[in-house]
ZARO-890456 format. One record per residue (C-alpha): residue number from 1; residue in one letter; x, y, z. Coordinates in steps of 0.1 Angstrom, whole numbers. Layout:
<sites>
  resi  resn     px     py     pz
   NUM     A      X      Y      Z
...
</sites>
This chain:
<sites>
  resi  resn     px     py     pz
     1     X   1689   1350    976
     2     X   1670   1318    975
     3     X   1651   1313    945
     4     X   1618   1294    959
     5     X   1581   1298    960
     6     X   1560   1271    974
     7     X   1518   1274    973
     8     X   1494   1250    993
     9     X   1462   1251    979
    10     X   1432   1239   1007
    11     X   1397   1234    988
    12     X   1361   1234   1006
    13     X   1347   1201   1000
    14     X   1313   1216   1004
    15     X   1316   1252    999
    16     X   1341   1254    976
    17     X   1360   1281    997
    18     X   1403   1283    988
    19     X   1430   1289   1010
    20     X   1461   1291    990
    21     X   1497   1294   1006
    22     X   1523   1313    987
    23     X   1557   1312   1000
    24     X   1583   1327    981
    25     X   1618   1340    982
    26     X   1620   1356    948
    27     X   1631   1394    943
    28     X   1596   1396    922
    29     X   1577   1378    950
    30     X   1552   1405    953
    31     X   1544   1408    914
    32     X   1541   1372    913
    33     X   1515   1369    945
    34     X   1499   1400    926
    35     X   1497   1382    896
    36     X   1482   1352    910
    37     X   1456   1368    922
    38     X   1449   1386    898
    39     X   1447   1355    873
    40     X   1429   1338    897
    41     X   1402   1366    902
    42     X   1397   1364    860
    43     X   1400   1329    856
    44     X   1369   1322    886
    45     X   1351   1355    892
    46     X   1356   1349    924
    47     X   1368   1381    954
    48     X   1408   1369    961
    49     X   1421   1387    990
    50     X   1459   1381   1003
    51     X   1471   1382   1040
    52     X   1505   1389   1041
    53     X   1536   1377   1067
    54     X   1540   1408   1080
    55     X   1505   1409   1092
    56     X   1509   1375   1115
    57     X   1550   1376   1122
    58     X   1578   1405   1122
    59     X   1601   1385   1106
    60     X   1613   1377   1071
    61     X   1596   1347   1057
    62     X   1602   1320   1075
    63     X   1608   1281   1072
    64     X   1582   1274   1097
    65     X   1559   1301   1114
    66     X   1561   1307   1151
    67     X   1536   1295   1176
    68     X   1519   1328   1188
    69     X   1511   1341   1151
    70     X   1488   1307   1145
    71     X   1458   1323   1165
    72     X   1461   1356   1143
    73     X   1466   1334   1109
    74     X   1433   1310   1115
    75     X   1414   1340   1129
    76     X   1418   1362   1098
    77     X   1416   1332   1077
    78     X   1383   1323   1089
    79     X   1370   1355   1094
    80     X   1369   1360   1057
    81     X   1358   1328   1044
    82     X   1330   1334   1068
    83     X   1324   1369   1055
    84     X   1325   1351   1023
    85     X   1298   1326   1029
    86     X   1272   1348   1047
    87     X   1276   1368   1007
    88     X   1270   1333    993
    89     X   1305   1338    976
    90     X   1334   1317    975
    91     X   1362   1335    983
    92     X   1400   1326    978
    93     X   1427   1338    999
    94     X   1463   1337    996
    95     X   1483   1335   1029
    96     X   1519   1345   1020
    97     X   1551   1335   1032
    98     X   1538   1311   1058
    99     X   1569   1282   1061
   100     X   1578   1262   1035
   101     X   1587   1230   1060
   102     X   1568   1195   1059
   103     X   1558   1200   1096
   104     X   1544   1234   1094
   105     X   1526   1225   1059
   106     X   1512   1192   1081
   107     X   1499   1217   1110
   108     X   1484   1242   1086
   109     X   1463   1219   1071
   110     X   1452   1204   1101
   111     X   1445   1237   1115
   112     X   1423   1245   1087
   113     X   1404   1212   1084
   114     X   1376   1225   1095
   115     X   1372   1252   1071
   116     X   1391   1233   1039
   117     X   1399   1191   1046
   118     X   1415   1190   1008
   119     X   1448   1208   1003
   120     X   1475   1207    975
   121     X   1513   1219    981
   122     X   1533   1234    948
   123     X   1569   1244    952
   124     X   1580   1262    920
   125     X   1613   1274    915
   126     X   1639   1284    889
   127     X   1645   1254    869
   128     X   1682   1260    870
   129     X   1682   1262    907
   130     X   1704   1230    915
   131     X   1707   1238    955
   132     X   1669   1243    960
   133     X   1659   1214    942
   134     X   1685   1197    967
   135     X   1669   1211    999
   136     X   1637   1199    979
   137     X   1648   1165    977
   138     X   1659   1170   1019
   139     X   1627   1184   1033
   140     X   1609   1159   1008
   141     X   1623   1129   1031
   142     X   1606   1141   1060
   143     X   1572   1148   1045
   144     X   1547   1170   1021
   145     X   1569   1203   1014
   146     X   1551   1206    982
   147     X   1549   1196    948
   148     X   1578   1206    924
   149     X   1572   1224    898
   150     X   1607   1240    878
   151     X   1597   1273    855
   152     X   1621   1291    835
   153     X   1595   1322    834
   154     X   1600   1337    874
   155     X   1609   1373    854
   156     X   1572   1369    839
   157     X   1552   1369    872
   158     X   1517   1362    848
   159     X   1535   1333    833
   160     X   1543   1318    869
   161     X   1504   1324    875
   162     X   1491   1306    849
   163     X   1517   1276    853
   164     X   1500   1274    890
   165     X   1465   1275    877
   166     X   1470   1254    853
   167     X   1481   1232    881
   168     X   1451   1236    902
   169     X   1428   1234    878
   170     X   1437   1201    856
   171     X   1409   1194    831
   172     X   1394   1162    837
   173     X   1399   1140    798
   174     X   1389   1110    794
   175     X   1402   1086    768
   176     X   1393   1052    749
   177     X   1408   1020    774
   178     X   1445   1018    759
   179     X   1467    981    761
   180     X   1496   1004    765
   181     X   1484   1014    797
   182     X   1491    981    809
   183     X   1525    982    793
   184     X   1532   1015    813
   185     X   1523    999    845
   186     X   1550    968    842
   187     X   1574    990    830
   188     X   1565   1014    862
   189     X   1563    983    885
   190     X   1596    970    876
   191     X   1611   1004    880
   192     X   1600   1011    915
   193     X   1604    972    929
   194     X   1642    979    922
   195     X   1642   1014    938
   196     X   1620   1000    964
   197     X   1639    969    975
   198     X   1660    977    998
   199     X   1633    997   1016
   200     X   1615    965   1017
   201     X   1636    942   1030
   202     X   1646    970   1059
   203     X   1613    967   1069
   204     X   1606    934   1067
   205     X   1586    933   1036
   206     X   1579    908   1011
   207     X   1606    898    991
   208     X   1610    915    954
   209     X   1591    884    937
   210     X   1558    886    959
   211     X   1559    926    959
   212     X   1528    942    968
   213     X   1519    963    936
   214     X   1490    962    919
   215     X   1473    984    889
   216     X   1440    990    899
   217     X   1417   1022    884
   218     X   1403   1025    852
   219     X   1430   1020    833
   220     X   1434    984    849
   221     X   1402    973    830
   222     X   1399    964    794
   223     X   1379    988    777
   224     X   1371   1015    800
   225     X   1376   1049    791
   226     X   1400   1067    819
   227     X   1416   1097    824
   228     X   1452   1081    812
   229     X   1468   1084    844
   230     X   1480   1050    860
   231     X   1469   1042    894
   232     X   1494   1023    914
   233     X   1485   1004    948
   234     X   1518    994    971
   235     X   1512    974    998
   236     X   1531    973   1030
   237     X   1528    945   1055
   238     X   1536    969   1082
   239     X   1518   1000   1070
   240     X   1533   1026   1100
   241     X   1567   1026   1084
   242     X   1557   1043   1054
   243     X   1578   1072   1055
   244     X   1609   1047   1048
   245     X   1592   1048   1012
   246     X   1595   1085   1011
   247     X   1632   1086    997
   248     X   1635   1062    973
   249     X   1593   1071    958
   250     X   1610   1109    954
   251     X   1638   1096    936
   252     X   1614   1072    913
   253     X   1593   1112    907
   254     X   1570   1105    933
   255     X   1555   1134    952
   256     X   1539   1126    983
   257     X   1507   1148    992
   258     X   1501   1147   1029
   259     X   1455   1148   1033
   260     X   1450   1151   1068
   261     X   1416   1129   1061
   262     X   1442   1098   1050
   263     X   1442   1079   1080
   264     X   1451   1042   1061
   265     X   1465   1053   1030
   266     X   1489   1075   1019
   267     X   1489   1097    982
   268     X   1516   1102    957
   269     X   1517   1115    924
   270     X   1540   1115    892
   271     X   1544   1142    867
   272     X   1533   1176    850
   273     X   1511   1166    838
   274     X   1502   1137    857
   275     X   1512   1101    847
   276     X   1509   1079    875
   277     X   1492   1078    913
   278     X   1506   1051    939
   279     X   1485   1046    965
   280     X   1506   1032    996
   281     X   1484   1012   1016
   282     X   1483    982   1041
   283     X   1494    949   1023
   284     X   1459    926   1023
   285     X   1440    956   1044
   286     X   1411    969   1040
   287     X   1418    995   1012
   288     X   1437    970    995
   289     X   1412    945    993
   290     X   1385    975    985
   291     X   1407    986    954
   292     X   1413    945    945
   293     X   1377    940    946
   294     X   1365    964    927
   295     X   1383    960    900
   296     X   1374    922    904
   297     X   1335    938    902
   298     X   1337    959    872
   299     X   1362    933    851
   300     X   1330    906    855
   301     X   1301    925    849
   302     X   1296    939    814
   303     X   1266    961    824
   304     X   1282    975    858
   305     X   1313    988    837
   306     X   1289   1004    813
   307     X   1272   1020    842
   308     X   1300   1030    855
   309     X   1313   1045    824
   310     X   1286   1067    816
   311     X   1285   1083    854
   312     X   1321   1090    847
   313     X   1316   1108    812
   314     X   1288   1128    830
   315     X   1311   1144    860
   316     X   1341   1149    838
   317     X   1312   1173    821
   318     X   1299   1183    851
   319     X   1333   1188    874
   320     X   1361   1191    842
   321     X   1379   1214    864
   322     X   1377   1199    895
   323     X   1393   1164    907
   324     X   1383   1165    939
   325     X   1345   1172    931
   326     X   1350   1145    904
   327     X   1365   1119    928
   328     X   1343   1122    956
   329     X   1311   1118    933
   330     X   1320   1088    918
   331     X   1325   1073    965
   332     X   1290   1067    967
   333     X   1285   1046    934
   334     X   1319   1026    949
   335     X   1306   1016    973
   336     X   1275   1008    966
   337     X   1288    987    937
   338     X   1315    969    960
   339     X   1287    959    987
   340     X   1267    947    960
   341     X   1292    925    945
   342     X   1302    913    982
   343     X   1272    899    986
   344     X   1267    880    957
   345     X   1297    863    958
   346     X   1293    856   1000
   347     X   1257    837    981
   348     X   1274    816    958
   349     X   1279    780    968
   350     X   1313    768    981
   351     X   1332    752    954
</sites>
């Protein structure tokens, strides 16, 4: 019996509702759903309920779920988050053994935009389990199948539980600006423009000396405090072969998280718990020139890194448990701050 169980976790920009999807070939798969839920219920105070497989398919769980049980899926699904909000709670709900493949992961989350645009995959399996970590590496080539995450504790279904949560609820901590964290990034960016080369030059990329990686984020500027996690920019002259990256970024520890509301960048993430983010982007396009001048804003203005410092200690108070909350907070001061410094330097004189 295969020894995998996958979650996708969808959160409620607004209304904080969660869909999470558990699939899972384990012989304790209904202890650990159980479990979940029942950590989950402790941990938030929030009503969990759990739709099971057999409810929207007759089958065993499947890789990818048939057509005609989508309807019955999304109509449960939003049945009870509306149920949910008209009792101004936020319920979670845990859809179990839905497909485990990139494509039907893709479609779910599409299909459930409108109810949760944010979603997070987790694969956890046996850490011993060398032939599911292969068909990991396989269905990782082709897209989002979820985020691997190796336990050693599937016999302790509350153990599992907590790994997950701990998982979906990372504590935001920021730390004191580091000049390791620039060390880290070399060392990162020599590392992935040797994976990455070949990939490059197959797609007609810039050679390995005029690579397109950048460190951008917090921990790109001198004395700003930052959540220790370096963010990675990769630029691609032609952005819409991407998924020719998706190989050789796996085999760097790469996970590649598929957000439906991406349209001109694509996520990945490094490690448990995380170390790096590379944001794969257009080469000299607009998000790369947003992240390039940003940091250009904040490294030349003393008081706008100070301002910007002190509304990021404030949300890691206010959302510590909650990156997307924390992320999306900080859009509005971006932008502002990036139009701002456009302007001034569109007023200074040509030199």
């Amino acid at each position: 019996m295969a020894c995998i169980f996958q979650f996708s976790l969808l959160t409620k920009k607004r209304l904080d509702d969660m869909i999470i999807v558990l699939n899972t070939f384990l012989p304790a798969a209904l202890e650990i759903g159980q479990a979940l839920k029942d950590y989950l219920w402790k941990l938030t105070g929030r009503p969990v309920y759990c739709i099971e497989s057999r409810e929207c398919c007759d089958t065993k769980p499947p890789l990818r779920i048939q057509s005609s049980q989508w309807k019955k899926l999304m109509n449960r699904s939003s049945n009870l988050i509306r149920f949910g909000n008209r009792q101004a709670i936020k319920p979670i709900i845990i859809l179990s053994q839905i497909g485990i493949d990139p494509d039907t992961i893709q479609r779910l989350r599409r299909q459930l935009m409108p109810l949760d645009p944010e979603s997070y995959a987790f694969w956890v399996q046996d850490a011993s389990d060398q032939q599911n970590s292969a068909q990991h590496r396989h269905l990782s080539t082709q897209g989002d199948c979820g985020l691997l995450v190796q336990t050693r504790d599937q016999a302790q279904p509350t153990a599992v539980a907590v790994q997950i949560a701990d998982l979906l609820f990372e504590k935001i901590n920021l730390q004191q600006y580091s000049p390791d964290w620039v060390r880290l990034f070399e060392h990162e960016k020599e590392i992935l423009e040797k994976q990455l080369r070949q990939t490059l030059s197959a797609t007609h990329a810039v050679p390995r000396q005029d690579c397109c990686i950048e460190h951008i984020g917090s921990t790109a500027i001198p004395g700003l405090d930052a959540k220790s996690i370096i963010d990675i920019m990769l630029g691609l002259p032609v952005f819409r072969q991407w998924q020719a990256c998706l190989e050789p970024l796996y085999d760097c520890g790469y996970h590649f998280m598929d957000y439906p509301e991406n349209k001109d960048r694509r996520f990945f993430r490094k490690g448990i718990p995380r170390q790096f983010h590379l944001h794969l982007v257009a080469c000299k396009g607009q998000e790369w020139l947003d992240h390039l001048d940003f940091r250009s804003a904040l490294a030349g203005d003393p008081e706008l890194r100070q301002n910007y410092q002190q509304l990021k200690r404030s949300l890691a108070q206010s959302h510590s448990r909650s990156r997307d909350s924390y992320g999306r907070s900080k859009g509005n001061f971006i932008r502002r701050s990036l139009a701002d410094w456009r302007a001034k330097q569109s007023a200074r004189p040509a030199s």
